[in-house]
C-alpha positions as CSV (number, residue, x, y, z in Angstrom):
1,X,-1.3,-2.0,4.4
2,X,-2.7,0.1,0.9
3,X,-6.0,-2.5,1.0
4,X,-7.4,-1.7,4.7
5,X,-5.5,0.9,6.6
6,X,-3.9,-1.6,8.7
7,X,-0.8,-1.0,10.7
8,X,1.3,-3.0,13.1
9,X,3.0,-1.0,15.3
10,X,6.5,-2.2,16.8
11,X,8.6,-1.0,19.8
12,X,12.6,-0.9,19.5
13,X,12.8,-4.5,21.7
14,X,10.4,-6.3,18.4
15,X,12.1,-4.3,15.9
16,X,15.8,-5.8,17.5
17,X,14.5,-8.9,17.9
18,X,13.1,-9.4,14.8
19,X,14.6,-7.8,12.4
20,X,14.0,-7.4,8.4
21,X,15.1,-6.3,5.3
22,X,14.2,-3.7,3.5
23,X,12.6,-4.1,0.1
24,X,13.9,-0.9,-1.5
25,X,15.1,2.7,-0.3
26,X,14.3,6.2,-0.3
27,X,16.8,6.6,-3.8
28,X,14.8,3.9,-5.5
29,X,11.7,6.2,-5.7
30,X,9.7,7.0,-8.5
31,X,7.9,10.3,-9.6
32,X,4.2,9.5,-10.8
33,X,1.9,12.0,-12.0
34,X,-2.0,11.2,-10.9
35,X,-4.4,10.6,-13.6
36,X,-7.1,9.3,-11.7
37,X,-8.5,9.8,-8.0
38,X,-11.1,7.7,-6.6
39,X,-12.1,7.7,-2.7
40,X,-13.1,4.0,-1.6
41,X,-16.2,4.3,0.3
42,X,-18.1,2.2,2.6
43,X,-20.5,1.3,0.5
44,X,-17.8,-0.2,-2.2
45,X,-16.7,-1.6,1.5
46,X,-19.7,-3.3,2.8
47,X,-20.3,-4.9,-0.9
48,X,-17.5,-6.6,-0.2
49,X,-18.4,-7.7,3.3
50,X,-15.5,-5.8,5.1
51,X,-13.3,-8.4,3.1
52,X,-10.1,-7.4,1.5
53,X,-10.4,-11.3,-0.1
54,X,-7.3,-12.7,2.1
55,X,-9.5,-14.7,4.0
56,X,-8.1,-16.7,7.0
57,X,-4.5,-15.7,5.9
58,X,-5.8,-12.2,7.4
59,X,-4.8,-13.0,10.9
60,X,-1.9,-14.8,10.1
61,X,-0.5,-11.4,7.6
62,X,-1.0,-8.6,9.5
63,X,-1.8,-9.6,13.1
64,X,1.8,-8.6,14.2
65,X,2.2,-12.2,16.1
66,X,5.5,-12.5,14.1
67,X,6.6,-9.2,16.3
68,X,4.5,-10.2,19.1
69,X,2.3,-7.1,19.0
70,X,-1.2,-6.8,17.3
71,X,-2.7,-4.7,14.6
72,X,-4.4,-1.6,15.4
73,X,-7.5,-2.0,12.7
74,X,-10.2,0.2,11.1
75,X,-13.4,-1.4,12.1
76,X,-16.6,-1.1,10.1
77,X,-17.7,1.4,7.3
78,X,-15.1,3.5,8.1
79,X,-12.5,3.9,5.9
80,X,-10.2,6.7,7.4
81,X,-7.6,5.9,9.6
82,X,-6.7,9.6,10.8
83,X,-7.1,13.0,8.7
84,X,-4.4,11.9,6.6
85,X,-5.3,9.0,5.1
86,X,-7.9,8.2,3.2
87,X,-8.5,5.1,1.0
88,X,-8.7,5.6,-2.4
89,X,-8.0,3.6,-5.8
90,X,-5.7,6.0,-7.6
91,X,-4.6,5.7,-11.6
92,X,-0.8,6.8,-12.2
93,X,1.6,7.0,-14.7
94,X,5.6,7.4,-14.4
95,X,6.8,11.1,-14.9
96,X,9.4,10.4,-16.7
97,X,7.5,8.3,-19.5
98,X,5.0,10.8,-19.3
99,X,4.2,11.9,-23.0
100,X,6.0,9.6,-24.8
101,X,4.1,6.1,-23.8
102,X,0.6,5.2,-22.6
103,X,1.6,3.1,-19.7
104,X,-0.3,3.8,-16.6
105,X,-0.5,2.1,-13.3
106,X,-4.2,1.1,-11.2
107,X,-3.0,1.0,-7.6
108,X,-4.9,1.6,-3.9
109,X,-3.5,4.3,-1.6
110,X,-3.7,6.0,1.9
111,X,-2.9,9.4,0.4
112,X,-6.6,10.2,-1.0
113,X,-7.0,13.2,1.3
114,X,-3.6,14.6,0.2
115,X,-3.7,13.7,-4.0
116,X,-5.9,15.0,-6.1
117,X,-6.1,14.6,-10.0
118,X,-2.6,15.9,-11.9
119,X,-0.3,16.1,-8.6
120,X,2.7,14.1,-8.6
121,X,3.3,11.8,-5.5
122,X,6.5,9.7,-4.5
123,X,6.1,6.1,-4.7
124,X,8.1,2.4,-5.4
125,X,8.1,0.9,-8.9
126,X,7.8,-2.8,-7.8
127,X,7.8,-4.0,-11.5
128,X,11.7,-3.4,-11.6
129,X,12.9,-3.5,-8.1
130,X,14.8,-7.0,-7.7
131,X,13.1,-8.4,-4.5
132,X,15.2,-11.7,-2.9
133,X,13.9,-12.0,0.6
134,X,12.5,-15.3,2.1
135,X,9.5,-13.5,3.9
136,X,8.6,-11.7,1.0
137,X,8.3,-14.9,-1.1
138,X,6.4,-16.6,1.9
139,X,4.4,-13.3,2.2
140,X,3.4,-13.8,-2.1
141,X,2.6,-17.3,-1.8
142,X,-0.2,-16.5,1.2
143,X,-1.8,-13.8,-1.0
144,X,-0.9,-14.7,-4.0
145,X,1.1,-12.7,-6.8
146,X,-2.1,-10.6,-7.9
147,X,-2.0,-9.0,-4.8
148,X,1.2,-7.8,-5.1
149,X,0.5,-4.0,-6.3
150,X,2.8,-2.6,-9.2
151,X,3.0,0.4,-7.5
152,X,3.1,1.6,-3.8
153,X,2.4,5.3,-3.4
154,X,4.7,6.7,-0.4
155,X,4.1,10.7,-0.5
156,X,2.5,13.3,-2.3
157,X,5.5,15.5,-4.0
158,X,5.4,19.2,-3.4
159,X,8.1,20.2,-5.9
């Protein structure tokens, strides 16, 4: 999850058993370039009060009881989940528009060890993807469509 870290971890008999669908694949990524970095720290954090503001739909989201597992969490001030991710707030803008419009993208990461300011990273364009999928919907209506992030940063690009 690109707010807190979080991950929900399944085994092969949850994934079977509860299957879903995809929202887009690997040949619907996009090539940003990074204009902006900025590491979330604790501070920005605990001003917050550890609160990504989901409230009590928190548990419900990303507890894994739909899989029947739970969510290994980051607790506290800290903010990295292993020495490759990092929280940060990044701004990006498409590669290929690059130059020739001014639209840029504000959208929270894991990859703030890896990026740095003028790298290019891998990541989904969920402004144009066409997204029909009852969970999803369910998912928007809990968190509501601001929530949603434009962009969702996958991998930092080495070519």
């Amino acid at each position: 999850e690109t707010h807190t870290l979080r991950r929900v971890w399944l085994n092969s008999e949850q994934y079977w058993r509860y299957p879903f669908v995809a929202v887009a694949n690997s040949k619907q990524l996009c090539e940003y370039i990074v204009l902006d970095l900025e590491i979330v720290n604790g501070n920005e954090w605990e001003q917050n009060g550890g609160d990504d503001g989901l409230g009590e739909n928190r548990s419900q989201l990303f507890n894994g009881s739909q899989f029947g597992g739970n969510a290994s969490t980051i607790g506290g001030k800290q903010r990295r989940a292993n020495r490759k991710n990092l929280l940060a707030d990044v701004t990006v803008a498409r590669s290929r528009d690059f130059g020739t419009n001014d639209i840029t993208f504000f959208t929270r990461t894991h990859l703030g060890s890896v990026l740095k300011v003028g790298d290019t990273a891998l990541g989904y364009d969920l402004t144009n993807v066409q997204i029909s999928d009852e969970s999803f919907d369910s998912y928007v209506e809990k968190v509501g469509e601001s929530r949603i992030p434009d962009v969702v940063l996958v991998k930092k690009s080495y070519a």
